[in-house]
N, C-alpha and C positions, 0 to 999 in steps of 0.2 A: 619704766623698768626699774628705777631706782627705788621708787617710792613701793612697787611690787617686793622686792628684795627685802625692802626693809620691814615690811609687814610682815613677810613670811619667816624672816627672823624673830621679829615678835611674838608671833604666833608658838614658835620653837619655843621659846627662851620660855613661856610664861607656862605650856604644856612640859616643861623637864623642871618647872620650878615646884610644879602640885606634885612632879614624881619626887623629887629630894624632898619635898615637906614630907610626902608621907613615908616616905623611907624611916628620915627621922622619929618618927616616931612608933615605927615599928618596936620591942622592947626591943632592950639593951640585954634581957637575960639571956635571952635564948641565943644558939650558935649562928656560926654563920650558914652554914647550909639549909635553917629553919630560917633565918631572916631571906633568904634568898629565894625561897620560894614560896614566902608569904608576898612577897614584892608584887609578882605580876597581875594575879586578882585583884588586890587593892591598890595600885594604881590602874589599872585599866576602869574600875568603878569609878576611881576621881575623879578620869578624865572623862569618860564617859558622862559622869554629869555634870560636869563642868562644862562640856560640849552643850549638854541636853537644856543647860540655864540660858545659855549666849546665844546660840546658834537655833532659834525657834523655829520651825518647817512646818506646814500643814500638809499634809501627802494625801495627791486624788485619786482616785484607782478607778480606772477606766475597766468595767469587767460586762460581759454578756450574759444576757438573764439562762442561759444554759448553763453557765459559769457559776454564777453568785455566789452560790452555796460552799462548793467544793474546793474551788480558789480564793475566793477572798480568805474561807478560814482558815489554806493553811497561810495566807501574808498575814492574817489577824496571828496567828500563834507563833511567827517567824519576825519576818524585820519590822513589821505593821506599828508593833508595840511601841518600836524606839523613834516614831516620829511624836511631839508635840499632838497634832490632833490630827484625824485622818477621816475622809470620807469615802465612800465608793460610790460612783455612778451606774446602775443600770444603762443599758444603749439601748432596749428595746424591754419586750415583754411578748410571752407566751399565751397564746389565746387558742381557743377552740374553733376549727371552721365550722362550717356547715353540715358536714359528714362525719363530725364528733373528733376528728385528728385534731392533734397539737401543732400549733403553728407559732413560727419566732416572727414575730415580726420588730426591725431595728428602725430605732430613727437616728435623725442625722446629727453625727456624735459632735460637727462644729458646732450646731445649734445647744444642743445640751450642754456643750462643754463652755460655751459665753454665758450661758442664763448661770450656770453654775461662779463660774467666772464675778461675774455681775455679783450674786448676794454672797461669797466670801470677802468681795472688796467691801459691803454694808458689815458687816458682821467681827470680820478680822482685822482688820487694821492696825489694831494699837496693839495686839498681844503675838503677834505672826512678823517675823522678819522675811520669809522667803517660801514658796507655794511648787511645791513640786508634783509634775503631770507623770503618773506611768499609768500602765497598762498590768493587766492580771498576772503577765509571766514573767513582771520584772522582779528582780530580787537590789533591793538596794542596801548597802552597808551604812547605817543613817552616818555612825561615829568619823568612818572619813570623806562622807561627804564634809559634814559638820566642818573637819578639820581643813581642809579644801576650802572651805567658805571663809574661815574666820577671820583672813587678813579684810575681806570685801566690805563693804557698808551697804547692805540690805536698802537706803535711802538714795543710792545710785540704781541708777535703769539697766540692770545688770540681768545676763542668762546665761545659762549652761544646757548643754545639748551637745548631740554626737556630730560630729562632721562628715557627713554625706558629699563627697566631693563631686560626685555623677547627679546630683540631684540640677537639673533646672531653675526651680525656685530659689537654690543654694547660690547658684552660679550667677541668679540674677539680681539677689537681694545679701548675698554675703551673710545671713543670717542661719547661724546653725545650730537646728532644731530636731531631733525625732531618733525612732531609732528606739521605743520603749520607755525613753524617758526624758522629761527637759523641765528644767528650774528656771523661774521668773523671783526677782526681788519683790520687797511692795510696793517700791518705787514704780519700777517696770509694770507691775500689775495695775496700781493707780494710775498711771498713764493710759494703759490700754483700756483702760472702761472707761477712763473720761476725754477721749483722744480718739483714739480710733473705734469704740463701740457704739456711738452713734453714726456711724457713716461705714459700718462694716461692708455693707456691699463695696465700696470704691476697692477693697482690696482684696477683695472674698470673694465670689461670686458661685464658685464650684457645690454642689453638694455631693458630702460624702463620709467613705472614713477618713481621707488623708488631714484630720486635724491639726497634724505638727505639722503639716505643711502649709496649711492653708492660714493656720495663727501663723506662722514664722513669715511668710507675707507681710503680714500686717503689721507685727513687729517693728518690719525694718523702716515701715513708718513713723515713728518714735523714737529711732537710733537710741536702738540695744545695744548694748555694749558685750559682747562675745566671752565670758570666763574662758580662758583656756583649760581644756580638761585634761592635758597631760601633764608627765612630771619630770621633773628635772633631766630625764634619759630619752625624755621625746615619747614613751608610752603610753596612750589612753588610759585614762583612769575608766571610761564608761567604753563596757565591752558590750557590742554591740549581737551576741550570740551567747549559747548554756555552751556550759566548759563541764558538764554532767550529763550523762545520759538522761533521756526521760521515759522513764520506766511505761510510760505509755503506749508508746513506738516500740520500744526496746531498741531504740537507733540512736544516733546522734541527730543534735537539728542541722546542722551545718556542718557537712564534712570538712571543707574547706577550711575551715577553722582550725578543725583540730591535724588535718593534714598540715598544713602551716607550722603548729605548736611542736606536731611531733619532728616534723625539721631543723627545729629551730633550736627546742630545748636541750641538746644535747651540747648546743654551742654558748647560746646567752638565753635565759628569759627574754618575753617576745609581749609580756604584760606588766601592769605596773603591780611594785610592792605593796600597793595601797587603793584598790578598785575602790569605784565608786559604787559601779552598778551592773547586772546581766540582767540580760536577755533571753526569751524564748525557753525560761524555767517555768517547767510546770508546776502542780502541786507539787510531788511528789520528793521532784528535786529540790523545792524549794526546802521541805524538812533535811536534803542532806547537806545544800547549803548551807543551813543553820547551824548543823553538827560541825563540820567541816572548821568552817568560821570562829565562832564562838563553843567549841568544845573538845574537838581534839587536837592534840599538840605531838608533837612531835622532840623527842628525847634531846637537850643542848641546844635545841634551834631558839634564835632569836630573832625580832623586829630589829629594824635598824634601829628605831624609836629607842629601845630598851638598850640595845648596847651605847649609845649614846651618854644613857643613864649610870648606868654600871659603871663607864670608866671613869665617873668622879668619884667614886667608892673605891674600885676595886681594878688591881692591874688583871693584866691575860692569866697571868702565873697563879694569883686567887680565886681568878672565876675558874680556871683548872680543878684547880686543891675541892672549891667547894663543890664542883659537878661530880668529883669521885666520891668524896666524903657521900654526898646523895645517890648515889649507884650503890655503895656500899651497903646506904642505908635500906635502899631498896633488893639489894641482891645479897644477905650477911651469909648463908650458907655458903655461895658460891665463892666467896670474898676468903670464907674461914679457908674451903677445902681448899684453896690458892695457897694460903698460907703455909701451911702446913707440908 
């Protein structure tokens, strides 16, 4: 616990260190309301690549040959980009029967998903710290996984996954895995091809889809070591459901979810400040994800991250002074006719 604590202060100290460097040298001519809102673009780039040098990921994307096209492009145009290197796996393919119809026929995604397994362990090793499994509808935020990982050492037999408390496998191996998405180190990935991949039957046996189950098995043959995926307030970082409609349905996928949310939010937030990952997005939502995320904002709101930042600059009574100075700048007519 101690040695976690102090990581995770490292990890603080050295992400508010690249936001004061670049502070500094934002100019000096311009006022404070232009320096203030030069701030959060250029340092979210810093850290963001400063994430993207340290924190290497291969991301695999588990999609369906009905899928391929329509899904993988839009994670290719959305969070896809800000993984290190990324691949997608086919589970089947489309063929013609006999009477000229189209037919999906799927193979068994544990199999596909070892052999795949198998030549990223030949191929990655020296330039990949950590190898992340999802599926077509996940949306995953790379930058706070990244940051979520970086106290870890990728040379430890380490994993991250949703905890299924009702799962059997879960209950009987402590290993938690699945749920649209789960991270292996390349410790843990090295161990399982040269450990448990020659003698996969002894833990394997089922064929099917249940992949994260049936790897999370075998795992606990290797004692993984469990990331915990929540944050300081006891809240999932990996949401196991879309918190957006999918314009496909025009429904929600899990009512229950957002019945929960709308209960809840009136009292406390019921999700962490800093996801890692959803679930059960489709394309569609996956574009409004991306907006959402990385493009609109919201007038005076801040990241905990950022205020953090700010109060070695700037008291309450400054970041006051420079929010209206910026409304003003943005609203002068209405500012004048006040005046007046």
């Amino acid at each position: 616990m101690t040695t976690k604590l102090v990581s995770s202060f490292l990890t603080i100290f050295i992400l508010h260190l690249i936001s004061i460097i670049n502070l500094y040298q934002v100019s000096t001519n311009i006022n404070d309301a232009e320096k203030y809102k030069l701030i959060n673009d250029d340092v979210f780039k810093q850290i963001s690549k400063e994430l993207y040098n340290k924190i290497k990921i291969f991301c695999i994307v588990l999609t369906k040959p009905e899928h391929r096209i329509i899904r993988v492009n839009a994670l290719k145009t959305t969070w896809l980009k800000r993984c290190n290197k990324y691949k997608y796996i086919v589970t089947g393919k489309i063929r013609k029967s006999k009477k000229g119809k189209r037919q999906t026929v799927y193979f068994p995604i544990k199999n596909i998903l070892l052999t795949t397994i198998k030549e990223l362990y030949k191929e990655h090793t020296s330039d990949i710290h950590w190898f992340l499994i999802v599926d077509d509808t996940s949306y995953v935020v790379m930058e706070n996984l990244r940051y979520m990982l970086y106290p870890y050492n990728p040379n430890e037999t380490l994993s991250v996954g949703f905890d299924i408390k009702s799962s059997p496998y879960i209950k009987s191996t402590g290993t938690l895995l699945s749920h649209g998405s789960y991270l292996l180190s390349i410790a843990a990935l090295q161990k399982f091809v040269t450990e448990v991949l020659p003698n996969i039957e002894d833990c394997s046996t089922k064929e099917g889809n249940d992949d994260d189950f049936e790897i999370s098995k075998c795992l606990s043959q290797i004692n993984v070591q469990h990331i915990d995926s929540k944050d300081d307030f006891g809240y999932d970082k990996i949401i196991k459901s879309s918190l957006v409609p999918n314009s496909e349905r025009c429904e929600f996928v899990d009512s229950e979810v957002f019945q929960a949310l709308g209960r809840t939010l009136s009292s406390k937030p019921t999700y962490a400040e800093y996801p890692i990952s959803f679930h059960n997005i489709r394309q569609d939502a996956q574009y409004a994800m991306e907006y959402f995320l990385y493009h609109a904002s919201i007038i005076g709101k801040q990241s905990s991250f950022f205020k953090n930042v700010y109060e070695k600059f700037f008291t309450n009574e400054e970041l006051e002074k420079i929010a209206i100075e910026e409304i003003m700048h943005l609203a002068p007519l209405y500012v004048m006719e006040k005046e007046k």
